[in-house]
C-alpha positions, 0 to 999 in steps of 0.5 A, spaced: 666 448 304 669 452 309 669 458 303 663 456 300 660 457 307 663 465 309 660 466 301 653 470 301 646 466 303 643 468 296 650 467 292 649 460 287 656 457 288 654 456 296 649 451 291 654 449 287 659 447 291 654 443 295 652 439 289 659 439 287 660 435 293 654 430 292 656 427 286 663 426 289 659 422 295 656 419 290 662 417 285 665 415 292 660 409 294 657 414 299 650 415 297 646 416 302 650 423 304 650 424 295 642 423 296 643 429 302 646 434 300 643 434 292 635 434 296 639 440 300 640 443 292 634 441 290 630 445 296 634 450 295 632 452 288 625 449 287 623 456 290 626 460 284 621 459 280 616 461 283 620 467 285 622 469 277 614 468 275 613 475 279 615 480 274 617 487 276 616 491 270 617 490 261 623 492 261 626 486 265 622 481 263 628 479 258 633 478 262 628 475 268 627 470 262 633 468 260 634 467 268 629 463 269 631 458 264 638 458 267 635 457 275 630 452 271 636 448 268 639 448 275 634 446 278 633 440 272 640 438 274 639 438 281 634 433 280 638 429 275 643 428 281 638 427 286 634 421 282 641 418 281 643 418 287 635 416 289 635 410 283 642 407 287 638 407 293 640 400 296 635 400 302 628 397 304 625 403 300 628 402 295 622 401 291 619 407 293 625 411 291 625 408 284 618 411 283 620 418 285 628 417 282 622 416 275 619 423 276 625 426 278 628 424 270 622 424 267 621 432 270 628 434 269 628 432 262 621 436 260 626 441 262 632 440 259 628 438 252 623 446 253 630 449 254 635 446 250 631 442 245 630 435 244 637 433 241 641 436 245 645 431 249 644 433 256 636 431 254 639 424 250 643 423 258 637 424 262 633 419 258 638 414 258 637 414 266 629 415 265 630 407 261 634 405 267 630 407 272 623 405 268 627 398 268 629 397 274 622 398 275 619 393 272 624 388 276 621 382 279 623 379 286 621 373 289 623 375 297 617 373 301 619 375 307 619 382 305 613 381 300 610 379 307 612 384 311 610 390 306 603 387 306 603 385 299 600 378 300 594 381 304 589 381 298 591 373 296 586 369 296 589 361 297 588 356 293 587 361 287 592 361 280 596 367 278 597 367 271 602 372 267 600 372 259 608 371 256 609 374 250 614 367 248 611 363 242 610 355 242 611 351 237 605 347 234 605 341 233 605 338 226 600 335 222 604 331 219 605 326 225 598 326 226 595 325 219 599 318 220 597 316 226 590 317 224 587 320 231 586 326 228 579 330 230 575 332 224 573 329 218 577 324 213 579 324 207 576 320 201 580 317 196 580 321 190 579 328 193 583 334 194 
């Protein structure tokens, strides 16, 4: 950090070396300094995007172009770090920080996909932790306590039902055991007919 820091404000291993220790923070259990330092990156190169879409003149343009997919893809990557680190999140608000690692991955594999192609590794790792995040999402928990204090029963009528249509299939009963006891609703058979 000591180097990065006597580096030039606007050189990108300042950023690089910040990311780099984020995801160390992250490996180490340390994730709400990780979650910090990759929404520090992630501050950090939001804004070039706006700043590569002001072109000077035609003859930079190509050169602006590959530049701006190359800060384009860090700042996909900075996302990708960031909603790790955010879908690690432990806290009451976890959530919320769910919900936003779930755009952070959706977001950052538009752009890995636009950049790279939709069969490119990096594409197929990203979408890994968008399912993870989709299904952490979908987690049921039946705490209270919680619910109580976030306010989700204040819309519950009382005495009212809940019902959850599942898809699980349940056997029928035979017809067989109820042609033998011959309580069977419906018409009866004559002898003789099929």
């Amino acid at each position: 950090m000591k180097l990065a820091r006597q580096l030039p404000a606007s050189h990108p291993g300042r950023l690089l070396v910040r990311s780099c220790l984020g995801v160390t923070l992250c490996y180490a259990g340390e994730v709400a300094l990780a979650q910090q330092c990759h929404q520090l990156v992630l501050d950090a190169r939001k804004p070039v995007k706006s700043e590569a879409d002001q072109q000077p003149d035609k003859r930079a343009a190509a050169k602006t172009d590959a530049n701006t997919t190359s800060a384009l893809v860090d700042t996909a990557t900075a996302m990708n770090n960031l909603a790790c680190c955010l879908s690690q999140d432990q806290t009451v608000h976890s959530s919320k920080a769910l919900d936003n690692a779930y755009l952070l991955f959706k977001h950052a594999r538009q752009i890995y996909a636009e950049a790279f192609g939709p069969a490119h590794p990096r594409v197929g790792l990203i979408s890994r932790n968008l399912d993870r995040a989709r299904a952490s999402q979908n987690g049921v928990v039946s705490d209270a306590t919680e619910a109580l204090a976030r306010g989700e029963y204040a819309h519950v009528i009382p005495g009212s039902r809940f019902q959850i249509q599942a898809f699980e299939y349940v056997s029928k009963p035979s017809k067989s055991s109820s042609s033998k006891t011959g309580k069977a609703g419906g018409k009866k058979k004559k002898k003789g007919a099929k």
